[in-house]
N, C-alpha and C positions, 0 to 999 in steps of 0.2 A: 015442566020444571027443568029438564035437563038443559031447554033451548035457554031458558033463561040464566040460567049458569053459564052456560056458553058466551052470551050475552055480557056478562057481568064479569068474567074470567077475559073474554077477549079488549074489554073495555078496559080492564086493568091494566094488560098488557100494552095497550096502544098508547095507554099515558106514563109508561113508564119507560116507553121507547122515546115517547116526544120530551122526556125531563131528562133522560140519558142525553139525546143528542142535543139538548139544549145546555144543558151543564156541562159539557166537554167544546160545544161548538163557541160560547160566548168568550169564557176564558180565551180560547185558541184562536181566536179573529181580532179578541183587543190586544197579546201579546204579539201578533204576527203582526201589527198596523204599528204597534211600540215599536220592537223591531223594528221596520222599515225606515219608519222616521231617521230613528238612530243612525240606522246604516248610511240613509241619506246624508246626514250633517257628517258625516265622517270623509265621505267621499272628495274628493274634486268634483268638482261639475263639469270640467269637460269629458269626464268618463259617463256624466249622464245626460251632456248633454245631446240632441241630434246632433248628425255629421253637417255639414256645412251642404249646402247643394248647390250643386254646379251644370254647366252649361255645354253644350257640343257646338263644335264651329268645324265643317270641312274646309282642307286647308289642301295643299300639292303635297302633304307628306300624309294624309287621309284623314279621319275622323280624331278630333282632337278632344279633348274632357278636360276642363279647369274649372277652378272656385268662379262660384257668382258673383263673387264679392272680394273679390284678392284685395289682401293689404299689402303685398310686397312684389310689387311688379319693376320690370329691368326691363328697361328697352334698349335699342341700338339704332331704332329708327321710330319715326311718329311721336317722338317726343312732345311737341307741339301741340296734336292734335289731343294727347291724351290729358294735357293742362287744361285745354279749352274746352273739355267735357267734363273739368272738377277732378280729372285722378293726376295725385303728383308721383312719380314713379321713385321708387328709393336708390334706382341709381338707373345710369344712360349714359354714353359714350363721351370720350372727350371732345370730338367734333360735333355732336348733339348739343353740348352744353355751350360752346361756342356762337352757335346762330344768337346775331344779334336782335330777333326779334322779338327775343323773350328772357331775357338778362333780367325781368323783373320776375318772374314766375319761379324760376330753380333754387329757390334757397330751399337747401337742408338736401338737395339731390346729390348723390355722392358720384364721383366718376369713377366708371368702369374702362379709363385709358382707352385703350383701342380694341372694347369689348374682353378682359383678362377673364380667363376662365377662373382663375382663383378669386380674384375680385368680386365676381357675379355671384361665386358661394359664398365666400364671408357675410355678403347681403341677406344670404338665404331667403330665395323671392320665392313666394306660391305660383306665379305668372311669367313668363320670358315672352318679350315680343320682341319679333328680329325683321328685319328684311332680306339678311341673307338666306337664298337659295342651296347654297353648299351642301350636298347629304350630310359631312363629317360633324359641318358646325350643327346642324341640328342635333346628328345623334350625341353630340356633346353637351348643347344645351339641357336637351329634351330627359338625360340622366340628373339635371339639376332640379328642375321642375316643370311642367307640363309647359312647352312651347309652341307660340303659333307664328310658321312662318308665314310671313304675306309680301312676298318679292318687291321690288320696284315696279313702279309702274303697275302695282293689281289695283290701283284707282287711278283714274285719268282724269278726275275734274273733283274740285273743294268740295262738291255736295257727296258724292263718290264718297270722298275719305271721311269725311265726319258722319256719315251715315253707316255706312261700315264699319268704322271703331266702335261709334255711338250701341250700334246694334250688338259686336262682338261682348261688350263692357255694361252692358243693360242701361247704359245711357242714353237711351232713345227721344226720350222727353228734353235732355239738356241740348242734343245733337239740334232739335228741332229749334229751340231757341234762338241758339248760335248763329243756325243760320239763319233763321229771319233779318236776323241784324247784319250779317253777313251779309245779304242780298239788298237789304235797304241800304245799304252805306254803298255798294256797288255800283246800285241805279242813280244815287246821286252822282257817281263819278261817269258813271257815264254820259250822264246829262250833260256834265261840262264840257265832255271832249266831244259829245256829237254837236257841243255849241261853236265849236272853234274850228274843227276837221272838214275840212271840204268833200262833198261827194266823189267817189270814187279816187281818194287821197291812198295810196296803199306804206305799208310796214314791214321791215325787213329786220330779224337779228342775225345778226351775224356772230363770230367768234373767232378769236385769235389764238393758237394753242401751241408753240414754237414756231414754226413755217409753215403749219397746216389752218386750214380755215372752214368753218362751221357752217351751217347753216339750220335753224333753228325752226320748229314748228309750234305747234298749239301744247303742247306738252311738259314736264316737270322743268325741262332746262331753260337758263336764262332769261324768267321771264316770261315763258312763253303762256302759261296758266295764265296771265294776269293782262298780259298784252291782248291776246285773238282770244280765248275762250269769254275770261269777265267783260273785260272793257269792250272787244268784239271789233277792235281794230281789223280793217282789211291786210291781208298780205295778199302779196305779189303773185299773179296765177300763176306762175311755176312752183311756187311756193306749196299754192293751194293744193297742185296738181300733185306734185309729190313726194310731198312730206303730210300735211293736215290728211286731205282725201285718204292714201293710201295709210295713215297710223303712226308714221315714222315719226317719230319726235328730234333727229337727227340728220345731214348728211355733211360728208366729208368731200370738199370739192377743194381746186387750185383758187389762187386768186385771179388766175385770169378769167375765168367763168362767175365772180360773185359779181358782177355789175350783170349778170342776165336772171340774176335773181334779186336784184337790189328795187326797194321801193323808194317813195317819192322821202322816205324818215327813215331811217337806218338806225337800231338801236346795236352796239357796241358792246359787245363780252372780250376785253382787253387783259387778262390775266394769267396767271400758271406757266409763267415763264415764255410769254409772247415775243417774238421779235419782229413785231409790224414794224414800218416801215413808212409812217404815214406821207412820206415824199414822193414815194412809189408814184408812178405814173399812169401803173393800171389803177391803182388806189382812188387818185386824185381825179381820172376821168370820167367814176363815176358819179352823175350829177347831183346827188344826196352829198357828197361827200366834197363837192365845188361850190356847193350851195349851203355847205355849212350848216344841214340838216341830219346832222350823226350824232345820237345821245349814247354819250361815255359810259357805261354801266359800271358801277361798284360793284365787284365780287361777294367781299359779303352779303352786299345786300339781295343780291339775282340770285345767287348760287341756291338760296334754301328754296324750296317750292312745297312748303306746308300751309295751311288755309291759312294761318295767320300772314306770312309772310309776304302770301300772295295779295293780300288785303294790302300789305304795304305796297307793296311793289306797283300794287295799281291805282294808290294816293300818288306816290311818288312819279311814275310815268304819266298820270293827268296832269301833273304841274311842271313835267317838262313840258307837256306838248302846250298847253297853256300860256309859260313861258316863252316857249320859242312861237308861238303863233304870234304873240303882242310885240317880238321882237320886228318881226315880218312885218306886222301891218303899221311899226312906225317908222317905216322904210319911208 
């Protein structure tokens, strides 16, 4: 008897714990869910919303962190590069917006004069991409928004830079497009000039810069990207030997010494307050330059060395040499 009381007493009690915590818990779970709702529409969303995620790129000033997805990027170099991967940047330099090879791409890009530090705040960018090296300018930029420097010269060939930004900007997939077509429109121009270029024919740039004189290799200056890397023009073995071989994209020589680096075509950077001399007798004795084989270079045009540019640069040098071959053979 007693067990059955126990029985029956404990039985009570178990259902009167399970309708306690059922009658306090139901109520307490549909006003806690009311609540929330509420609270939710009251809010902004971007207090509920995630953080944005972002991306790590080693740079020369060390481990960098920026949005995956920047809306408001400032550059001061790569400008080019970053249209041709679909990003427009909301503002880039007054000499960036000048290269005439993309006067159709910068509408609505604001200029930051000659990079204004005041200027690049009013834009308020999530992103800065520079090429200067400078510690000051970085640590000035780098207080506006997360900057990555990437010096001149940290890519040395078209596929280099659009693979590298492409990568930096999660554009990998557009980078690859690009250059498909990039490399198809190449091998055609190439096609041309190995139709027309005689075996072991060689190519020299030169450069005119007050009284001082250039000499140019496979590199960002005058041409050189588009001349000996793309199109794969020979240069001059001295040339070869040192400037391309050893990296130098550059040397500073007299004019008495450029006919020991001149080739059988001579391409011409006549600009920035030159005082050639074309009467000159060292000039004229070299036989590129007797023979009426020296193509004049447009400054604007040589001076950019961005993929798009270089894309021109190596239309435009195949229809010189083109040109001047058909002149030759209707000699």
């Amino acid at each position: 008897m007693l067990t059955s009381k126990y029985r029956v007493i404990l039985t009570m009690l178990i259902i009167c714990l399970i309708s306690g915590c059922g009658g306090k818990g139901n109520p307490t779970g549909n006003a806690g869910t009311t609540g929330e709702t509420a609270a939710s529409a009251d809010k902004p969303q971007t207090e509920v919303s995630a953080q944005p995620a972002t991306r790590k790129v080693d740079t020369i000033h060390g481990e960098i962190k920026y949005p995956a997805e920047p809306k408001r990027i400032v550059v001061d170099a790569y400008l080019p590069t970053l249209l041709l991967l679909g990003e427009k940047p909301v503002g880039a330099t007054a000499k960036d917006l000048e290269n005439v090879h993309i006067q159709d791409m910068i509408d609505g890009i604001e200029s930051t004069g000659e990079n204004a530090t005041e200027k690049i705040l009013e834009l308020n960018p999530d992103l800065i991409i520079s090429a200067n090296s400078d510690p000051e300018v970085f640590e000035k930029l780098s207080k506006i928004a997360p900057t990555i420097i990437l010096p001149y010269e940290t890519y040395r060939s078209v596929h280099e830079e659009v693979e590298g930004l492409g990568a930096i900007l999660g554009k990998e997939e557009e980078a690859k497009e690009w250059l498909a077509e990039f490399d198809e429109k190449i091998e055609a121009l190439r096609a041309k000039v190995d139709g027309v270029v005689e075996e072991g024919e060689t190519f020299s740039i030169f450069g005119a810069f007050g009284k001082t004189f250039y000499l140019y290799g496979d590199g960002i200056y005058r041409g050189g990207l588009a001349i000996y890397k793309e199109l794969k023009l020979t240069p001059p073995e001295r040339i070869q030997q040192e400037l391309i071989a050893t990296g130098e994209t550059y040397k500073e020589v007299s004019m008495e010494v450029l006919k020991d680096y001149a080739g059988d075509y001579i391409f011409f950077d006549e600009s920035n307050g030159a005082e050639m001399d074309k009467s000159n007798r060292v000039w004229t004795s070299i036989e590129a330059v007797s023979q009426g084989r020296v193509f004049y270079l447009d400054a604007k045009r040589f001076w950019p060395y961005d993929p798009i540019a270089v894309l021109a640069q190596a239309e435009e040098v195949t229809n010189m040499i083109v040109s001047q071959k058909e002149k030759e053979n209707a000699k």
